[in-house]
C-alpha positions as CSV (number, residue, x, y, z in Angstrom):
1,X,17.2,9.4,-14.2
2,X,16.7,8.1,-10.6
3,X,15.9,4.6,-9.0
4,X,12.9,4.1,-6.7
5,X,12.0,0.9,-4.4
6,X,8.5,1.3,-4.1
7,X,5.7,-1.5,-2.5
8,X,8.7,-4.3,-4.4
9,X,8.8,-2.5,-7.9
10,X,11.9,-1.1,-9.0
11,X,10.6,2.5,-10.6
12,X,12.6,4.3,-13.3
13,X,11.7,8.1,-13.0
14,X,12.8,10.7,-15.7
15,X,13.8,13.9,-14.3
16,X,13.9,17.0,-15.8
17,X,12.9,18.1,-19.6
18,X,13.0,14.0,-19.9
19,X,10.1,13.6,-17.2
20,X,7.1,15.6,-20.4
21,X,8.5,13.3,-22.5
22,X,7.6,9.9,-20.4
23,X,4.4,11.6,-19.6
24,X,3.7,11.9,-23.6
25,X,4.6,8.5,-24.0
26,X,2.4,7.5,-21.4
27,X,-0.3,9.2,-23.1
28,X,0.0,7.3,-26.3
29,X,-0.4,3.7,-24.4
30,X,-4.2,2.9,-24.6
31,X,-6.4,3.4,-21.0
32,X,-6.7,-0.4,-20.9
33,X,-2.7,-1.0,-21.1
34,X,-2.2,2.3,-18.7
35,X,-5.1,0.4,-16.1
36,X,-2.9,-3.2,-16.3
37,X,0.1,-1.1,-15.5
38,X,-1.9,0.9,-12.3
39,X,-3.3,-2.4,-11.2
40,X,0.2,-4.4,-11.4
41,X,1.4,-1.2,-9.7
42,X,-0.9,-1.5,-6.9
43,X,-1.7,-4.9,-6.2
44,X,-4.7,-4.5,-4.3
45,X,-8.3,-3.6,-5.0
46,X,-9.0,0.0,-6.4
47,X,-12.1,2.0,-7.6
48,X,-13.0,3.1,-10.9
49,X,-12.9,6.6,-9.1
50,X,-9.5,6.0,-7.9
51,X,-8.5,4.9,-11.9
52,X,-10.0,8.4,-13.3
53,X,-8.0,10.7,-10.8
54,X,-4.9,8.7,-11.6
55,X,-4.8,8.8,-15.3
56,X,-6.9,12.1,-15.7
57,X,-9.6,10.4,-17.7
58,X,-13.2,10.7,-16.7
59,X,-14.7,7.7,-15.2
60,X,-16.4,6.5,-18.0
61,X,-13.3,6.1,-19.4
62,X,-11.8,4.4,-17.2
63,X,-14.8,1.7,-17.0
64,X,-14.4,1.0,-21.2
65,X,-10.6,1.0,-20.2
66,X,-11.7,-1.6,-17.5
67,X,-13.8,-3.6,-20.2
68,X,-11.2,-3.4,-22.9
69,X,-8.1,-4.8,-20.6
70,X,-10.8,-7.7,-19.0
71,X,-11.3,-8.6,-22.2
72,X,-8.0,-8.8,-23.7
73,X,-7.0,-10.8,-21.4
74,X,-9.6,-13.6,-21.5
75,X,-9.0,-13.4,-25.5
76,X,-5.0,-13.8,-24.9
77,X,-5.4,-16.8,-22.3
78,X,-3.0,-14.7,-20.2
79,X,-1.8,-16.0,-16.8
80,X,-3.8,-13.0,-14.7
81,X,-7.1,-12.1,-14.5
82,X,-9.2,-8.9,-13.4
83,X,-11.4,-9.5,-10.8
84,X,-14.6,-6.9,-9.9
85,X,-16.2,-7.1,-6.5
86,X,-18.4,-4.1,-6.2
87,X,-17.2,-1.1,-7.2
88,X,-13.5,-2.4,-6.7
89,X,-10.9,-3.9,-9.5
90,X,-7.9,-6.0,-9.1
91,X,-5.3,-8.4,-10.9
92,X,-5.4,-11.9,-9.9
93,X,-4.0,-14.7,-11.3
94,X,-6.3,-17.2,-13.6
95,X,-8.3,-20.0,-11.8
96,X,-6.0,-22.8,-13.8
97,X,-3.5,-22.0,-11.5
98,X,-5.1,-22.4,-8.6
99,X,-3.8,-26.0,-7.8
100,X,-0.4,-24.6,-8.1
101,X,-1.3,-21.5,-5.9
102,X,-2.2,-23.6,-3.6
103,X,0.7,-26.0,-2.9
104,X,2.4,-22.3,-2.7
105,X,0.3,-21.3,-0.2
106,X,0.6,-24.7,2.2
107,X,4.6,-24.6,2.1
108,X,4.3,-20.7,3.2
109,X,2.2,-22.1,6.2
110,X,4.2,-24.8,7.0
111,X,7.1,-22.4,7.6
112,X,8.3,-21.0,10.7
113,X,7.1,-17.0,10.7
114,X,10.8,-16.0,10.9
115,X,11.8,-12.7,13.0
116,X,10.5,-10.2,10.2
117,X,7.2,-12.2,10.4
118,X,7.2,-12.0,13.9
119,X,8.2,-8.0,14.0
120,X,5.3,-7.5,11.4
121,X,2.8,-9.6,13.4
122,X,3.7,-7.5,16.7
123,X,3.5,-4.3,14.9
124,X,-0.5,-5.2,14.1
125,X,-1.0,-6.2,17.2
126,X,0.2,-3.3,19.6
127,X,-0.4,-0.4,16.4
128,X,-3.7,-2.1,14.5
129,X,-5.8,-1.3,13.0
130,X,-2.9,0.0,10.7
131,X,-2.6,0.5,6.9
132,X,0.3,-1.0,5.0
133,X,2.1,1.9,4.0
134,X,2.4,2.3,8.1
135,X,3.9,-1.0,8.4
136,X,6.3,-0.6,5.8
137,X,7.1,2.8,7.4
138,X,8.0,1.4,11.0
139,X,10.2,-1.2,9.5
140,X,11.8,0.6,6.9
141,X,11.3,-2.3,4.5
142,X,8.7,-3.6,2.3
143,X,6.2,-5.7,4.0
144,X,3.8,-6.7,1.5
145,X,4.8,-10.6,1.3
146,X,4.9,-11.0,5.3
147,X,1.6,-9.3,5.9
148,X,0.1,-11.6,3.1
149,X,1.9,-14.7,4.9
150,X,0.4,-13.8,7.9
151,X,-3.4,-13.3,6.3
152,X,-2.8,-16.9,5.0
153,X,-2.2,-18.3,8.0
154,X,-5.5,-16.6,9.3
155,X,-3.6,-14.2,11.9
156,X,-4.5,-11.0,11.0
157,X,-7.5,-9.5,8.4
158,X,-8.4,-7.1,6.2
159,X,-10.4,-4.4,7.9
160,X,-13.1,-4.2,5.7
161,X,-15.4,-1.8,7.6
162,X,-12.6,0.9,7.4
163,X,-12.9,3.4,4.6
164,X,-9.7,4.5,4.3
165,X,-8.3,3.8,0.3
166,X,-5.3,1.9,2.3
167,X,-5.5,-1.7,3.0
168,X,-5.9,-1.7,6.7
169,X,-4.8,-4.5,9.5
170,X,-5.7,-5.9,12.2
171,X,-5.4,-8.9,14.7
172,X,-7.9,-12.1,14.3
173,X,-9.9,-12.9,16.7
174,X,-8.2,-16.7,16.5
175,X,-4.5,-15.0,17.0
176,X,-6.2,-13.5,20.1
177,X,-7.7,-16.6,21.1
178,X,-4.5,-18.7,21.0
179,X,-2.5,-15.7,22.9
180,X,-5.4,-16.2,25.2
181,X,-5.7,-12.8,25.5
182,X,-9.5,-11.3,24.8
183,X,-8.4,-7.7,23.5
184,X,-4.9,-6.2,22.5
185,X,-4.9,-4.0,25.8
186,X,-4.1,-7.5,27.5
187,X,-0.7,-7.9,25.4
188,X,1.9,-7.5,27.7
189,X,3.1,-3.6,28.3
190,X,0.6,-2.7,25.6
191,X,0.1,0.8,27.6
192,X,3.8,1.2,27.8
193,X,3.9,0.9,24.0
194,X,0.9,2.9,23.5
195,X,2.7,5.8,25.8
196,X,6.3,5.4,23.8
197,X,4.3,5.7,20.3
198,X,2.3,8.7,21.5
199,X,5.4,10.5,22.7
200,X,7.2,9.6,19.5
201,X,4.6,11.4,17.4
202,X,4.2,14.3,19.4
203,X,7.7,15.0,18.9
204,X,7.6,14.8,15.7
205,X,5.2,16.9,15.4
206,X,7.3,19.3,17.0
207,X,9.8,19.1,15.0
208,X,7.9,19.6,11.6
209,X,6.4,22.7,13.6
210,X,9.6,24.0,14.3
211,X,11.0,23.5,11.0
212,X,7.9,25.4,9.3
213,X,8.6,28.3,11.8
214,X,12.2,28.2,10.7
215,X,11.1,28.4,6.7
216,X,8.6,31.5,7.6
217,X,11.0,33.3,9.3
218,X,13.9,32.6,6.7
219,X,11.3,33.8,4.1
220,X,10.7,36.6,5.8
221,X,14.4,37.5,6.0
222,X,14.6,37.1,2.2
223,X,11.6,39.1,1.7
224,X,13.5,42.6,3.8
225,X,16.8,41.6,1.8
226,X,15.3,42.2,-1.5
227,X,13.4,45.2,0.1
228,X,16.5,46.7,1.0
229,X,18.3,46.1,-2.2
């Protein structure tokens, strides 16, 4: 069995014969109780589309799935609620709590950003738009509770016009306004950046390259070994 930090969930993941095991036990769980699960998993908005591939059900499954879990947890009086906008699905928690939120929400404000909020906030700025998983990537830590500080406090949005399944970033016009910049290619050394990130990725590029030509060839070694034997 191995550990897994993943998006601030510890994940427990069977290896070996144990790994069809967990999978039939997943199996037994109804769709509704395997869509809580996804959507506590994700913590974002996803599509009924995105539910089916996941759990290998068709989609009409996964919409009764959908209906069952929204109504269980109305019947239950449970703490979370799902929420449909569109075509898309998420866990949020119940109104009655709002009040509560709130307060939350005002002492997270009040707060100086800190230097991880910072790092995060410059990371949108010089590389947005940019998806989440990208962020996390570039710090090597999970970002999710910065970046939803900094939405909060109204300096950076959701890219809503992107179509990309990831949750993509980018500056607000008001963080722009109150750098008194009117576009991120005004941030200071933004085409020094721009040039250092380029180069980055072209190298590592490279490198996977190389390493694929270094597999091919090794395989083609092994191939006139067994030839010759």
């Amino acid at each position: 069995m191995i550990f897994i930090w993943k998006q601030g969930f510890l994940i427990l993941r069977n290896t070996g014969a144990k790994c069809d095991r967990m999978k039939t036990m997943s199996d037994i769980l109804p769709n509704s109780s395997r869509i809580e699960a996804l959507l506590f998993y994700k913590g974002e908005p996803v599509t009924l589309r995105f539910i089916s591939s996941a759990l290998n059900i068709s989609e009409e499954e996964a919409s009764l799935g959908v209906d069952a879990l929204e109504k269980a947890l109305l019947e239950t009086s449970r703490g979370i609620v799902l929420m449909k906008k569109g075509n898309e699905i998420m866990l949020a928690a119940t109104p009655a709590m709002g009040s509560v939120i709130e307060g939350i929400i005002k002492e997270e404000i009040s707060k100086d950003l800190g230097k991880a909020g910072l790092e995060t906030l410059a990371i949108v700025l010089y590389r947005g738009p940019i998806a989440r998983s990208e962020v996390n990537y570039i710090r090597g830590v999970n970002s999710n509770y910065i970046l939803r500080s900094l939405l909060v406090r109204g300096l950076i949005e959701k890219d809503e016009s992107s179509s990309s399944r990831s949750i993509i970033y980018q500056p607000t016009f008001e963080l722009l306004s109150y750098l008194g910049i009117s576009t991120v290619k005004d941030l200071p050394e933004y085409d020094v950046v721009e040039s250092s990130v380029k180069e980055f990725k072209d190298r590592e590029v490279a490198e996977e390259g190389e390493g694929d030509i270094h597999k091919n060839q090794n395989g083609s070694k092994d191939e006139i070994i067994n030839e010759k034997v």
